[in-house]
Each structure stands twice: as C-alpha cells, then as structure tokens.
N, C-alpha and C positions, 0 to 999 in steps of 0.2 A: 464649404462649411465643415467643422471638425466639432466631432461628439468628443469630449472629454469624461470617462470615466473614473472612480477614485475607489482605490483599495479599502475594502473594509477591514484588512485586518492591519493593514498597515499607511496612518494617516498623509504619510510623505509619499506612497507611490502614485502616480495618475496615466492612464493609458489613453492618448488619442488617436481616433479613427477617420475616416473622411464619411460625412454623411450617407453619402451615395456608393459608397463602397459595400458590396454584397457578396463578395467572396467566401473564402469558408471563416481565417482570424479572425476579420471585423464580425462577422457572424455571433461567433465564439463568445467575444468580448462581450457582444450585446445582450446573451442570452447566461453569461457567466454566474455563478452564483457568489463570487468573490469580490465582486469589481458590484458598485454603485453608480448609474448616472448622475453626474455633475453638472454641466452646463453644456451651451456650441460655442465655439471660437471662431468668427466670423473670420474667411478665407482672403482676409486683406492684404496681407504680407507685412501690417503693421506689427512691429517689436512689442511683443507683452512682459512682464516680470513671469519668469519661470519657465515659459514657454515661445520655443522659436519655431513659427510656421512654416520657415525655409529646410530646417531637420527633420521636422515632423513630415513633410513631402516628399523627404527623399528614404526615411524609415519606412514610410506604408509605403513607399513604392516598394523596397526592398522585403519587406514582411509583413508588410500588412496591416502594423499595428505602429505606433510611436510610446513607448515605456519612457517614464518621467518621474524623477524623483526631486520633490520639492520640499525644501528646510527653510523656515521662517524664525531668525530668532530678533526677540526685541531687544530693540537698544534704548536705551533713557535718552540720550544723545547722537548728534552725528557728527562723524569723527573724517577728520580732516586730512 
C-alpha cells in the first residue's frame, strides 16, 4: 500500500511512500509541515492516471520517497 501525500504550496506536486516503510524520508514526509495526506494507492500494480506503481517501487527503493507532478487540463472535447 502507498500513502500519497500532496503539496500545500503547490497543487501539482504529490509525494508517495510505502505504508510500512519507517525509515527516516518516509518519516520526514509523514510528519512534513509542507506536504498534506491525500489518500493509499492500493499495491496492485494496476496502471492509475498520473501514477505508475512500478516507478514509485523502484524510487522508494532508491530514496525512499516517490516525487510526482500532476497537470489536469480540461478539454471540451476529445481529440482524435
């Protein structure tokens, strides 16, 4: 399972962590005064919009944290 956090100063960044991850980053994250809990991302290896749990796996492996920038712009239509 993966916590997703979400920048309060800035609406597009989102940090995820692995639940059970207790190291010092995930730590950090959790007790940040910058970052906002957001939701879990259940550890399926199902493809979400915005978020890929196969990168996010190999980021906290590598630092412990997974950084994510997400841009949502609407379209009136969809384009072919």
């Amino acid at each position: 399972m993966f916590e997703i956090y979400r920048s309060k100063q800035n609406r597009h960044h989102y940090v995820a962590i692995r639940q059970d991850d207790d190291r010092e980053n995930p730590q950090g994250i959790r007790e940040s005064q910058n970052l906002a809990f957001l939701t879990h991302v259940a550890d399926d290896g199902e493809p979400r919009i915005a978020f890929d749990p196969d990168e996010a796996k190999s980021r906290i492996e590598r630092d412990g944290f997974y950084a994510f920038a997400v841009t949502i712009d609407i379209r009136e239509h969809a384009e072919g």
